[in-house]
N, CA, C and O atoms as a GROMACS GRO file, in nm:
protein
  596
    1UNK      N    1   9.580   8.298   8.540
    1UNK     CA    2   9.507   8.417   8.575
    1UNK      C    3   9.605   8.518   8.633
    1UNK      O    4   9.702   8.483   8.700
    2UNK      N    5   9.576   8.648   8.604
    2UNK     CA    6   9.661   8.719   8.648
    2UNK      C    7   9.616   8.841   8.749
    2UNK      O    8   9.540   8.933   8.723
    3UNK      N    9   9.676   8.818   8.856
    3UNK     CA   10   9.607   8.964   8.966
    3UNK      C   11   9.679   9.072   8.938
    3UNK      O   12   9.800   9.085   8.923
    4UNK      N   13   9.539   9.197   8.929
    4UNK     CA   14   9.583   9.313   8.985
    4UNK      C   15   9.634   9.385   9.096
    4UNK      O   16   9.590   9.333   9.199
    5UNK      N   17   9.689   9.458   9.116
    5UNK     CA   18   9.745   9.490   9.256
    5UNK      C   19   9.782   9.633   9.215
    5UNK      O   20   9.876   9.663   9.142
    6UNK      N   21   9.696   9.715   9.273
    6UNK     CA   22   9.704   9.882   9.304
    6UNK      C   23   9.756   9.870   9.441
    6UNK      O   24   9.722   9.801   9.537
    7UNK      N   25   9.876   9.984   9.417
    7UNK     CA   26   9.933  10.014   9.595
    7UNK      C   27   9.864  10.141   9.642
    7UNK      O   28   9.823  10.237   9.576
    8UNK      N   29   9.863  10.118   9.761
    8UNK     CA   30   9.799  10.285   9.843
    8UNK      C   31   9.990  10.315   9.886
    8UNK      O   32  10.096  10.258   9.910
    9UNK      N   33   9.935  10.425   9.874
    9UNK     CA   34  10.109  10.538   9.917
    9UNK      C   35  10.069  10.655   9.941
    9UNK      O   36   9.965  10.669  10.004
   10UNK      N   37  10.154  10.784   9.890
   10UNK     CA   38  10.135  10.903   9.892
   10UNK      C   39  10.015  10.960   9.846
   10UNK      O   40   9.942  11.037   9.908
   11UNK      N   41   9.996  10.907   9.704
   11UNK     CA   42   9.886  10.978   9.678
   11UNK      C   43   9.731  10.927   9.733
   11UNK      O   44   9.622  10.948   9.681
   12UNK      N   45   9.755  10.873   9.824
   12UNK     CA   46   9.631  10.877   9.926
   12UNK      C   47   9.629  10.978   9.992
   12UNK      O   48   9.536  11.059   9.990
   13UNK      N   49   9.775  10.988  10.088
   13UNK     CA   50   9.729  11.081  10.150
   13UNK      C   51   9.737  11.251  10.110
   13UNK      O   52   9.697  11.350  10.171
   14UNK      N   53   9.802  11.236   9.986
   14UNK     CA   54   9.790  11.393   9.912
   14UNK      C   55   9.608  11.398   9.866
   14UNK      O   56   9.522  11.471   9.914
   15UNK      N   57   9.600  11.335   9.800
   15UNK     CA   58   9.442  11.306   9.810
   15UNK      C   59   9.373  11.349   9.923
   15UNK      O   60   9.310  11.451   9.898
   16UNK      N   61   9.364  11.317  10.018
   16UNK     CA   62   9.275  11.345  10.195
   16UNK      C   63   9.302  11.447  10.183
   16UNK      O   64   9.203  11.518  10.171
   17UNK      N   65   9.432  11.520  10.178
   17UNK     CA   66   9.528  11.636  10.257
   17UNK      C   67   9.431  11.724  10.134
   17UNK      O   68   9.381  11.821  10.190
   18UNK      N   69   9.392  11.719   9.993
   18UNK     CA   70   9.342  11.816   9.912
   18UNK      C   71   9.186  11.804   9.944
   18UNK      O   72   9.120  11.907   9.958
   19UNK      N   73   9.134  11.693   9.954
   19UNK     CA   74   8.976  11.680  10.029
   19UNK      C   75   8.940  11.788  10.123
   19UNK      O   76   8.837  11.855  10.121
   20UNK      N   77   9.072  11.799  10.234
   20UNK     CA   78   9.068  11.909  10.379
   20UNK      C   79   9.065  12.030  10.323
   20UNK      O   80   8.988  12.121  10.355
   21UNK      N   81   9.159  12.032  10.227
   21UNK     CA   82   9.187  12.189  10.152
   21UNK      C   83   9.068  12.244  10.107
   21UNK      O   84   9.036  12.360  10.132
   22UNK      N   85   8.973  12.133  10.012
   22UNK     CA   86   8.841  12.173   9.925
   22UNK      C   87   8.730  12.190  10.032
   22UNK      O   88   8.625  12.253  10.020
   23UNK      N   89   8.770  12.130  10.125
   23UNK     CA   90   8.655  12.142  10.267
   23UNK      C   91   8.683  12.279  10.333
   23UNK      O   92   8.595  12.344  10.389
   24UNK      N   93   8.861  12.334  10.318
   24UNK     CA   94   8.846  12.448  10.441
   24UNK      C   95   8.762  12.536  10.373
   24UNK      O   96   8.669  12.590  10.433
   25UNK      N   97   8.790  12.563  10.223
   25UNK     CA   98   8.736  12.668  10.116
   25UNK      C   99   8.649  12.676  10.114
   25UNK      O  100   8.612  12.792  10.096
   26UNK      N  101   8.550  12.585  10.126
   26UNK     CA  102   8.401  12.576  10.091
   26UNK      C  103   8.350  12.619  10.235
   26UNK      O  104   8.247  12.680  10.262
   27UNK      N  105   8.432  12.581  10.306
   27UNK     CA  106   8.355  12.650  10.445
   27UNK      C  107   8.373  12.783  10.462
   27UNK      O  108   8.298  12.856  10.525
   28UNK      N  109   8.501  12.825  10.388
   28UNK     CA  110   8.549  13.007  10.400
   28UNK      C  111   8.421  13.057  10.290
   28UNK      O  112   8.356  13.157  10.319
   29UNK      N  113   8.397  12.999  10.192
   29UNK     CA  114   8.348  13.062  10.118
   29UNK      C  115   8.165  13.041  10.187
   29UNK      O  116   8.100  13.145  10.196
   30UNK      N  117   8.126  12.963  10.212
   30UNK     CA  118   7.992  12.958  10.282
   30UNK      C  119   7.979  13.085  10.388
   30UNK      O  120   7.892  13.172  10.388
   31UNK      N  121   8.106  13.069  10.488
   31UNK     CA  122   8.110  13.166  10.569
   31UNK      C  123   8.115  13.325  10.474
   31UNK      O  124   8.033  13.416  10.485
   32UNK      N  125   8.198  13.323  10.413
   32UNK     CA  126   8.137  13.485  10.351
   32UNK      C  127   7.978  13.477  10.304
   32UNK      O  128   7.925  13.580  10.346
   33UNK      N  129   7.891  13.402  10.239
   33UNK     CA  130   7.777  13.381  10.223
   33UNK      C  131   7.627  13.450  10.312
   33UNK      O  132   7.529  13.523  10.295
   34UNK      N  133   7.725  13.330  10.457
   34UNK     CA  134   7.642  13.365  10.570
   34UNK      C  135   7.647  13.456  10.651
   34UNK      O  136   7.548  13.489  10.717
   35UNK      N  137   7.741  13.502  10.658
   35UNK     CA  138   7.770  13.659  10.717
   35UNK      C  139   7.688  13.729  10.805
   35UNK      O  140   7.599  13.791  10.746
   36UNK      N  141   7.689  13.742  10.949
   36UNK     CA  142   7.569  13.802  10.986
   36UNK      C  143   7.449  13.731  10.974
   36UNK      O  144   7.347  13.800  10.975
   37UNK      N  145   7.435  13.594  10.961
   37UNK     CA  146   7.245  13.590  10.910
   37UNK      C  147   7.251  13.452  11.038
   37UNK      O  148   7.329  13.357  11.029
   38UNK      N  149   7.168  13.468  11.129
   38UNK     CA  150   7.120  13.392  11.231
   38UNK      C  151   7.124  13.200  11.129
   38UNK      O  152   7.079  13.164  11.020
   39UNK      N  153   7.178  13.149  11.208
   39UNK     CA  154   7.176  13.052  11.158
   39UNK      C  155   7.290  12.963  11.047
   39UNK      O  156   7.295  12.853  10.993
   40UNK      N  157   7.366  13.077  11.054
   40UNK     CA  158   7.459  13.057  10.916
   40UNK      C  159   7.600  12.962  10.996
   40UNK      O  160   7.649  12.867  10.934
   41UNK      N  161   7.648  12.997  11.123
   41UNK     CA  162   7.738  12.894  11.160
   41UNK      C  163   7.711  12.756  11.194
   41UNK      O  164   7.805  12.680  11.216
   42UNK      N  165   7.564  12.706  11.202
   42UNK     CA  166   7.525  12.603  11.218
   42UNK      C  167   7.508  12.520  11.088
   42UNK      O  168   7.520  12.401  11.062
   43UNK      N  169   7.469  12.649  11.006
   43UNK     CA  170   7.426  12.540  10.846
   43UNK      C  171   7.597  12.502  10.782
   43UNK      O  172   7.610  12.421  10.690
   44UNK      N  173   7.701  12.562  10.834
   44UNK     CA  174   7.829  12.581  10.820
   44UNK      C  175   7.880  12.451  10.829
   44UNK      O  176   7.924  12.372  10.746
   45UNK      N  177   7.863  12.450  10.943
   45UNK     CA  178   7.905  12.322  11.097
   45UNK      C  179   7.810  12.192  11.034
   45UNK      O  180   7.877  12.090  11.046
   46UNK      N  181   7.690  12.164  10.976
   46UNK     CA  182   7.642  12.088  10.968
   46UNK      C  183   7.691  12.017  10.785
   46UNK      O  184   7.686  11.897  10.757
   47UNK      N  185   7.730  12.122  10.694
   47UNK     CA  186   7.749  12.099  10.599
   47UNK      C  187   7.879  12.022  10.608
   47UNK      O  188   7.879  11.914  10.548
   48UNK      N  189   8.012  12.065  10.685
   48UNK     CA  190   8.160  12.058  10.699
   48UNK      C  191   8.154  11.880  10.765
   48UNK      O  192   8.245  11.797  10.753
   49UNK      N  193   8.039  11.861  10.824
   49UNK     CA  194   7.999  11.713  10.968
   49UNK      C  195   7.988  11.640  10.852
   49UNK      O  196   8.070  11.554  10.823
   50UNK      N  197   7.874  11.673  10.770
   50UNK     CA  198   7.807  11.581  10.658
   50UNK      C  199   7.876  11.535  10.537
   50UNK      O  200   7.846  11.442  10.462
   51UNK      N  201   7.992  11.631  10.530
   51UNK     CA  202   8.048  11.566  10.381
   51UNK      C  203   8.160  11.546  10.403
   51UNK      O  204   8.188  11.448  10.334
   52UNK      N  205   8.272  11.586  10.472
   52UNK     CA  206   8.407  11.575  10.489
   52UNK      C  207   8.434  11.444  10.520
   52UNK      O  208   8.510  11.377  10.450
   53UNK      N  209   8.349  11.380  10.669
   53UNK     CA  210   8.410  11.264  10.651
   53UNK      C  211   8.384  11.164  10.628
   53UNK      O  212   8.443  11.074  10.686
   54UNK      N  213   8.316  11.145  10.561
   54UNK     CA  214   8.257  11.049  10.447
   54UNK      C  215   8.298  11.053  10.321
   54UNK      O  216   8.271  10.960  10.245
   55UNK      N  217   8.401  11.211  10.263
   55UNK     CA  218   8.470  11.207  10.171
   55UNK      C  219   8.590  11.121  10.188
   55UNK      O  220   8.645  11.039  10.114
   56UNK      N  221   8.617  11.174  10.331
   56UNK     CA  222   8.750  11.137  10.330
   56UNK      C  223   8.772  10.971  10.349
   56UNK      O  224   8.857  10.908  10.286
   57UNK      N  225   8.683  10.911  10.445
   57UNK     CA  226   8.663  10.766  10.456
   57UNK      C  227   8.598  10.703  10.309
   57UNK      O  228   8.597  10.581  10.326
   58UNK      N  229   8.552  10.730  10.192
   58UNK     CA  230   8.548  10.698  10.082
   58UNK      C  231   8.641  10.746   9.998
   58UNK      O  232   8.625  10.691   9.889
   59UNK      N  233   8.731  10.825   9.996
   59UNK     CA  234   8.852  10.818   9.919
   59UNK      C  235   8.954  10.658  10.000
   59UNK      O  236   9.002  10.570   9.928
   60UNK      N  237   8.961  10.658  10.089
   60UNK     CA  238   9.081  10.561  10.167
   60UNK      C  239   8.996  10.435  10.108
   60UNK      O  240   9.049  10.368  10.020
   61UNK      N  241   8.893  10.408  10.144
   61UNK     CA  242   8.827  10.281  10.095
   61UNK      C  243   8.848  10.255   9.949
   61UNK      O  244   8.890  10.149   9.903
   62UNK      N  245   8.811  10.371   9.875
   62UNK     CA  246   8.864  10.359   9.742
   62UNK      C  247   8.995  10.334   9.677
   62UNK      O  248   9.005  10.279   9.567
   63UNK      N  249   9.080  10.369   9.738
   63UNK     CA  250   9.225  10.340   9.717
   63UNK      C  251   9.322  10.272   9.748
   63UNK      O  252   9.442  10.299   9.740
   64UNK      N  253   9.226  10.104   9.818
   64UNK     CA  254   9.275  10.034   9.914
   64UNK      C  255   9.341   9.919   9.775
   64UNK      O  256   9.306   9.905   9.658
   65UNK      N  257   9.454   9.849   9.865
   65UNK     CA  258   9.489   9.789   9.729
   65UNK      C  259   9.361   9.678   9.680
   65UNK      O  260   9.264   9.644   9.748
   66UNK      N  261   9.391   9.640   9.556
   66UNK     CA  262   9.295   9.495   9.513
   66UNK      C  263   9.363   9.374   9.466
   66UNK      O  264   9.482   9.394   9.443
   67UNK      N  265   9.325   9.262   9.447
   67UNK     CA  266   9.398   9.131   9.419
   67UNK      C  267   9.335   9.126   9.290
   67UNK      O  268   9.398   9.045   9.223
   68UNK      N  269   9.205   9.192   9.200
   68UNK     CA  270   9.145   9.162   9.141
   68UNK      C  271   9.065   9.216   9.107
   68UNK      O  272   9.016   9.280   9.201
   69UNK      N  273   8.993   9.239   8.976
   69UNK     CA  274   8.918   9.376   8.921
   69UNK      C  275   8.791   9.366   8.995
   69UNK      O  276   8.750   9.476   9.032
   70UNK      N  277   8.721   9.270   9.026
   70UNK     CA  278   8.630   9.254   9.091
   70UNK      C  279   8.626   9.346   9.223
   70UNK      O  280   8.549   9.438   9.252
   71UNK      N  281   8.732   9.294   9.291
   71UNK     CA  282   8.721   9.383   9.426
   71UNK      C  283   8.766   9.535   9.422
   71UNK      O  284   8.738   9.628   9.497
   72UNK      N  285   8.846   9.526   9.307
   72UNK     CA  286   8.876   9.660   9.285
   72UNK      C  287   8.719   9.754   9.273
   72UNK      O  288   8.697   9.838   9.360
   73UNK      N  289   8.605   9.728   9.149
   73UNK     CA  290   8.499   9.739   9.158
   73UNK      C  291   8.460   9.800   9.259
   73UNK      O  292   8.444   9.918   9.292
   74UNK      N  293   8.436   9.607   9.345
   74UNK     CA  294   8.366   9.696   9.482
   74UNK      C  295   8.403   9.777   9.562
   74UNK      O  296   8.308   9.828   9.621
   75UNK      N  297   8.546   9.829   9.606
   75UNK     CA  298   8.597   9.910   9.677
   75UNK      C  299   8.545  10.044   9.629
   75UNK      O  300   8.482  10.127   9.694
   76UNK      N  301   8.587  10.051   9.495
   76UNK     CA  302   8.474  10.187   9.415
   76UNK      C  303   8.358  10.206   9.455
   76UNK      O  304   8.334  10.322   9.487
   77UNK      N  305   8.281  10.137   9.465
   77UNK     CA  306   8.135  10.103   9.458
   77UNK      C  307   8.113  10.172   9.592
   77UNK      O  308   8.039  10.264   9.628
   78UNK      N  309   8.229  10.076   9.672
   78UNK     CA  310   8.152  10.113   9.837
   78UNK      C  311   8.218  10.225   9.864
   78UNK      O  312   8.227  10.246   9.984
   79UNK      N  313   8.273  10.312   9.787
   79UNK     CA  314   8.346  10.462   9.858
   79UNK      C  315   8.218  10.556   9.806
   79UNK      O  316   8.154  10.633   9.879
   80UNK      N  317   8.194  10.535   9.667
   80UNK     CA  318   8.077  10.614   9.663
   80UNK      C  319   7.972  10.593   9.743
   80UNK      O  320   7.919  10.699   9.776
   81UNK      N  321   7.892  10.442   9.813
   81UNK     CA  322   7.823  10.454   9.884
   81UNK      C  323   7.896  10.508  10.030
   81UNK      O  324   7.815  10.545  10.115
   82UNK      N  325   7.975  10.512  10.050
   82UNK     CA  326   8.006  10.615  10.213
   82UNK      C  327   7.974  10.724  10.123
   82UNK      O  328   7.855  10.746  10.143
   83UNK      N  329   8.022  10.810  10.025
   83UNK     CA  330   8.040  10.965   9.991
   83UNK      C  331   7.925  10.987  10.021
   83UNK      O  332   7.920  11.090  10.088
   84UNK      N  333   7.761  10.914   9.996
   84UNK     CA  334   7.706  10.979   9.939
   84UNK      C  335   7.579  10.963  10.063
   84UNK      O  336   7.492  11.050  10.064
   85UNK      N  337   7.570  10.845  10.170
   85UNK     CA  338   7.514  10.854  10.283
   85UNK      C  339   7.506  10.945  10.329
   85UNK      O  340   7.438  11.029  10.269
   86UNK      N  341   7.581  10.991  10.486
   86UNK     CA  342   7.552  11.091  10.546
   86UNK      C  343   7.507  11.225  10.465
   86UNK      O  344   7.411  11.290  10.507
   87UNK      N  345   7.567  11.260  10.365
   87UNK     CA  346   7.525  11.408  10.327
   87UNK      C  347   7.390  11.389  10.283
   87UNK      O  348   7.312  11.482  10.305
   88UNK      N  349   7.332  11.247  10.204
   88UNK     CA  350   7.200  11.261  10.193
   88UNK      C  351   7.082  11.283  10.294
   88UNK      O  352   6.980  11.351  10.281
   89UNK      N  353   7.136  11.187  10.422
   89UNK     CA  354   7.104  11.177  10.490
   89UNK      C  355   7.065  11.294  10.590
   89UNK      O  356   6.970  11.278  10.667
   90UNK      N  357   7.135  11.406  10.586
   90UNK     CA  358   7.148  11.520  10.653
   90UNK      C  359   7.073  11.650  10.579
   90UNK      O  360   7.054  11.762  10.626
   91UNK      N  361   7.035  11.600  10.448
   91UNK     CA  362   6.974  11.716  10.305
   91UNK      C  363   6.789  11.668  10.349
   91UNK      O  364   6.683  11.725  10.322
   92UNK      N  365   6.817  11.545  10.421
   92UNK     CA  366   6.697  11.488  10.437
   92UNK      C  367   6.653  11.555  10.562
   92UNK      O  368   6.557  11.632  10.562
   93UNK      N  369   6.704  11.534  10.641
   93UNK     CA  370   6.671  11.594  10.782
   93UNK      C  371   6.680  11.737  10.832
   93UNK      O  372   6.655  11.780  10.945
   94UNK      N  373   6.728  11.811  10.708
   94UNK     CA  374   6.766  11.932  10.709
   94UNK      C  375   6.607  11.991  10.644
   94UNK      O  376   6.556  12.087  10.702
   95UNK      N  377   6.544  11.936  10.540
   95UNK     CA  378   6.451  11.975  10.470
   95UNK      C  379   6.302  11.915  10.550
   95UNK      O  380   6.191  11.962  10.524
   96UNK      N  381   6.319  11.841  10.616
   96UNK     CA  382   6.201  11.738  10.660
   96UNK      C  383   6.175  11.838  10.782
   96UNK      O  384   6.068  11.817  10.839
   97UNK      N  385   6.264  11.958  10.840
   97UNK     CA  386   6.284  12.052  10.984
   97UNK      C  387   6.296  12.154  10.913
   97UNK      O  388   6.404  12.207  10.934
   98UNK      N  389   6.213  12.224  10.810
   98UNK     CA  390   6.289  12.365  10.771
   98UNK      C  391   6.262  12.474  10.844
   98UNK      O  392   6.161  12.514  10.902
   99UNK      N  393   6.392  12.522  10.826
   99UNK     CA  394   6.400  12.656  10.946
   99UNK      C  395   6.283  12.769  10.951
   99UNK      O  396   6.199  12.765  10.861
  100UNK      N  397   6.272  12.872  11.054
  100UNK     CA  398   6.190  12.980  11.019
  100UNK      C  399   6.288  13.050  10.922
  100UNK      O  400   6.407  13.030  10.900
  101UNK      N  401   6.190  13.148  10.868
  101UNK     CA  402   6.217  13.248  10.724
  101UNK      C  403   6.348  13.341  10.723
  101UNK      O  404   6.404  13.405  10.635
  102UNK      N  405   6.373  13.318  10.874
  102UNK     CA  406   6.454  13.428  10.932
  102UNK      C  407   6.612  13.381  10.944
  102UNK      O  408   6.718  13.435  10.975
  103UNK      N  409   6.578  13.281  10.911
  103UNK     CA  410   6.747  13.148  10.944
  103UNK      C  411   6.814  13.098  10.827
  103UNK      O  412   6.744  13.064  10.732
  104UNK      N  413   6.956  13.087  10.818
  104UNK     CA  414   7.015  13.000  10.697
  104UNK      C  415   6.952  12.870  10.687
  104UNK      O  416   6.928  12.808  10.791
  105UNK      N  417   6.911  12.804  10.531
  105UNK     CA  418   6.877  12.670  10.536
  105UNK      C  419   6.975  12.596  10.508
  105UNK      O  420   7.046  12.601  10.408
  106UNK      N  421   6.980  12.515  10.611
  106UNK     CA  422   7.125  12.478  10.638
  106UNK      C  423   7.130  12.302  10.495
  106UNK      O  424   7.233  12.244  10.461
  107UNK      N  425   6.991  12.269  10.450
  107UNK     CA  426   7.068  12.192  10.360
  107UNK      C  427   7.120  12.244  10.183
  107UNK      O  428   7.186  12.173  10.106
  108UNK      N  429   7.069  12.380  10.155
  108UNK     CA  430   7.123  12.436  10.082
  108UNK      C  431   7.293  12.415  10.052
  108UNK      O  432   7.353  12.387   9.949
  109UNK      N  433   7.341  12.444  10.197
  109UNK     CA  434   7.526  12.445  10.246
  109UNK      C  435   7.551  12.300  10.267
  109UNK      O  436   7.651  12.276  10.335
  110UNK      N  437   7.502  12.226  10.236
  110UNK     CA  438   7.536  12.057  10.281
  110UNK      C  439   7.546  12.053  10.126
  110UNK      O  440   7.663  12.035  10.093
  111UNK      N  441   7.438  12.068   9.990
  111UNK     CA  442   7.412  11.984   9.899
  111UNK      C  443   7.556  12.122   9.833
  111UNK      O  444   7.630  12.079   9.744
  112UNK      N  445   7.577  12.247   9.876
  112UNK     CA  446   7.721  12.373   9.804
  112UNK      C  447   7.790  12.243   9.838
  112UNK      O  448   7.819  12.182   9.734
  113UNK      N  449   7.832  12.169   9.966
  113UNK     CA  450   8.006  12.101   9.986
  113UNK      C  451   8.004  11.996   9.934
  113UNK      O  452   8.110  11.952   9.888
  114UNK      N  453   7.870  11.915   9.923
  114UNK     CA  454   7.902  11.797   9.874
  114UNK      C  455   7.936  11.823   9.732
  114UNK      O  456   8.035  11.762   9.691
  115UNK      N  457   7.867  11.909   9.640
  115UNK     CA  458   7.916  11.928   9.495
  115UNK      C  459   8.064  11.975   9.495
  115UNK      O  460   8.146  11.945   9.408
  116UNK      N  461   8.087  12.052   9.603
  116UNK     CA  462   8.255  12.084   9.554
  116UNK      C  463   8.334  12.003   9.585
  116UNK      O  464   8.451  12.006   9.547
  117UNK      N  465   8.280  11.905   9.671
  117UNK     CA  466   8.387  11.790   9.723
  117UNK      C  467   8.334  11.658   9.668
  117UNK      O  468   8.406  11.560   9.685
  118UNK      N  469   8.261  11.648   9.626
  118UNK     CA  470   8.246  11.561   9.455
  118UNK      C  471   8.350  11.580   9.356
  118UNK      O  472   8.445  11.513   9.317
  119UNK      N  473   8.276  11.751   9.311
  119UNK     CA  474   8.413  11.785   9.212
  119UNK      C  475   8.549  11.750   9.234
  119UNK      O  476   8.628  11.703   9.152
  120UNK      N  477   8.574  11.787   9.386
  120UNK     CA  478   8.762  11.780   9.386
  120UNK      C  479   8.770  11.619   9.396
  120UNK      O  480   8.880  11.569   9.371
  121UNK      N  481   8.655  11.525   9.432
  121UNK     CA  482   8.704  11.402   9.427
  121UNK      C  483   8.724  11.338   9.351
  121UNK      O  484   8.783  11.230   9.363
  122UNK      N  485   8.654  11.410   9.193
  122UNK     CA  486   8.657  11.322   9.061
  122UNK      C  487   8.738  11.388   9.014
  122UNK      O  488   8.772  11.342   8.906
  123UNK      N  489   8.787  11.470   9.039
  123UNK     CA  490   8.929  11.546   8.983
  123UNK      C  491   9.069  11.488   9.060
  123UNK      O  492   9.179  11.480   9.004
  124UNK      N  493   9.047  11.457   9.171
  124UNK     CA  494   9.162  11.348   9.213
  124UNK      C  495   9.180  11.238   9.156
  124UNK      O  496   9.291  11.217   9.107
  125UNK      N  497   9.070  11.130   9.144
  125UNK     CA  498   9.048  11.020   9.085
  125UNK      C  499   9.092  11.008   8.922
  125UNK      O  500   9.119  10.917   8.844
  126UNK      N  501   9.083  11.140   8.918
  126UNK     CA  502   9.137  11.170   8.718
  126UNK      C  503   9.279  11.166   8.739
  126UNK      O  504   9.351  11.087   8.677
  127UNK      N  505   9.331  11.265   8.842
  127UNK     CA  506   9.483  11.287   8.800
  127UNK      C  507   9.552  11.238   8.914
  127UNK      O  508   9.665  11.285   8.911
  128UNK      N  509   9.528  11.135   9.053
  128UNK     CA  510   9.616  11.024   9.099
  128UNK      C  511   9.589  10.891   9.056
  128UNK      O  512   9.634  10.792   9.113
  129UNK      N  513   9.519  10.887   8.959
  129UNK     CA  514   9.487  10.731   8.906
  129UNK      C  515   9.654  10.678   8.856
  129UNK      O  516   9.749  10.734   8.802
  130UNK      N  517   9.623  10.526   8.914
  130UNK     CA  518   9.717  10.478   8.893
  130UNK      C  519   9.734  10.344   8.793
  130UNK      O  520   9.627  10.289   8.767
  131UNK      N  521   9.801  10.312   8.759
  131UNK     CA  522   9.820  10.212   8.708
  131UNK      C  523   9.872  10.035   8.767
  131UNK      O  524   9.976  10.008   8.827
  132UNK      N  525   9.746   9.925   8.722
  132UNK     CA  526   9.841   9.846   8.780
  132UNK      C  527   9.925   9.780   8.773
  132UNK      O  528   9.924   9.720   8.666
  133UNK      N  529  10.010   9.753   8.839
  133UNK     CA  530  10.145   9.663   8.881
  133UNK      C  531  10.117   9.522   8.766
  133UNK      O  532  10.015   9.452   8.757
  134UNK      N  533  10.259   9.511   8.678
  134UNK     CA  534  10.283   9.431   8.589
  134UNK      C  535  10.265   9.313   8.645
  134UNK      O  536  10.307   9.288   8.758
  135UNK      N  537  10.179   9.198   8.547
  135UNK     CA  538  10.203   9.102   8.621
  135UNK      C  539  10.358   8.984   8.662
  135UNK      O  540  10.472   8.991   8.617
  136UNK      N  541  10.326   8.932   8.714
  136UNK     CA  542  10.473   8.850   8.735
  136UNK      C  543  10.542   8.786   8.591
  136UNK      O  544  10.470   8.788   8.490
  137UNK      N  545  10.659   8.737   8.582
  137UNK     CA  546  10.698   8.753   8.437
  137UNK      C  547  10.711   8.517   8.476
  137UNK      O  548  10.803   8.439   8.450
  138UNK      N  549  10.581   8.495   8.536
  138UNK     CA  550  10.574   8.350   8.464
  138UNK      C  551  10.516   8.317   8.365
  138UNK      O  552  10.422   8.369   8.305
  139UNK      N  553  10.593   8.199   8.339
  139UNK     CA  554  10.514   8.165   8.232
  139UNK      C  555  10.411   8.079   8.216
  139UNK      O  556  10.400   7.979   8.287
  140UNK      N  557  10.318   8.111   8.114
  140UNK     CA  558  10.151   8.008   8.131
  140UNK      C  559  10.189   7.891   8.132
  140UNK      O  560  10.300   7.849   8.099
  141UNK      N  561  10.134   7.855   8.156
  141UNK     CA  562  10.074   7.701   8.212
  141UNK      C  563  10.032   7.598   8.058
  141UNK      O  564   9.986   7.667   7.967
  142UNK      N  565  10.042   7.481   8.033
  142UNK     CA  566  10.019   7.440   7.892
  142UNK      C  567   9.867   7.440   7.930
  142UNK      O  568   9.810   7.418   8.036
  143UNK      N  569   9.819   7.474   7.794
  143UNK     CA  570   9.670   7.522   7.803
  143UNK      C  571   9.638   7.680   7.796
  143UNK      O  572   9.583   7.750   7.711
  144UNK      N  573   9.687   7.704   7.904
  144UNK     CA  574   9.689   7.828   7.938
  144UNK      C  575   9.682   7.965   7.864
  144UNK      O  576   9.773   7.972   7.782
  145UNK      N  577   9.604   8.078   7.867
  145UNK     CA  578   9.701   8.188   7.756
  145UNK      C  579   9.688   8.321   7.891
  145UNK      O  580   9.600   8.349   7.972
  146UNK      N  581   9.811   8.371   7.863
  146UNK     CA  582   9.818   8.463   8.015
  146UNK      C  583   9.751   8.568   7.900
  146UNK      O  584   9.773   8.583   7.780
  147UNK      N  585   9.657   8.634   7.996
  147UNK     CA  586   9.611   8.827   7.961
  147UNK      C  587   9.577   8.848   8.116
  147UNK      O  588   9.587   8.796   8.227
  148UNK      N  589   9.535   8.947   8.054
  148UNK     CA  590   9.515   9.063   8.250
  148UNK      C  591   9.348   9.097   8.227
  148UNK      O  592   9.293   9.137   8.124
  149UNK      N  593   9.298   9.070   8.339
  149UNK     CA  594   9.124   9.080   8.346
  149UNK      C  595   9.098   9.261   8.333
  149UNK      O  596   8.984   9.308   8.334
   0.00000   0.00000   0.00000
């Protein structure tokens, strides 16, 4: 049998470091949005709480090494479930309390960051994907036929 083994390195943390970048933007750009309108630095503040770090703690989870496609899997599995908690969680409680008529609705600006920091995360995942590590150069076992899972 042969293990996989993905390394975490740089492009983890160039990864995070572009997560922060897609987070400052989306908050510059919300902030031109809200401009003046009662309510708009809070729906700001609540959007930036709800998705950033749960992006960022599901990218690291995601890119942790694996021994094996299996766990590789689940490490996937469980970064999307962090991504996608809190911000739901907050679209929920944001809508279940909606503001008076007069206020930003602040889960409007939660469900803007999570799509752009979706986007930049499946656009990382496209172009730091890595490849894994060759397996060791033994040889099978009688019986045996070496392939990679």
């Amino acid at each position: 049998m042969v293990h996989l083994v993905r390394r975490s390195g740089t492009t983890t943390l160039a990864g995070a470091m572009a997560l922060a970048a897609a987070a400052a933007a989306v908050a510059l750009a919300q902030r031109q949005f809200a401009a003046g309108q009662p309510g708009g630095d809070a729906a700001i503040g609540l959007a930036c709480a709800a998705t950033l770090p749960g992006f960022l703690l599901g990218w690291f989870v995601s890119r942790q090494p694996f021994s094996t496609a299996a766990m590789g899997a689940a490490a996937g599995l469980a970064g999307i479930l962090i991504r996608m908690v809190v911000p739901l969680a907050a679209i929920g409680w944001a809508s279940i309390r909606p503001p008076d008529a007069a206020t930003v609705a602040p889960a409007g600006y939660v469900l803007g960051a999570y799509l752009a920091l979706l986007a930049t995360d499946i656009g990382l995942h496209l172009a730091l994907r890595r490849e894994p590590l060759r397996p060791s150069p033994s040889p099978p076992r009688s019986g045996e036929e070496s392939r990679a899972d």
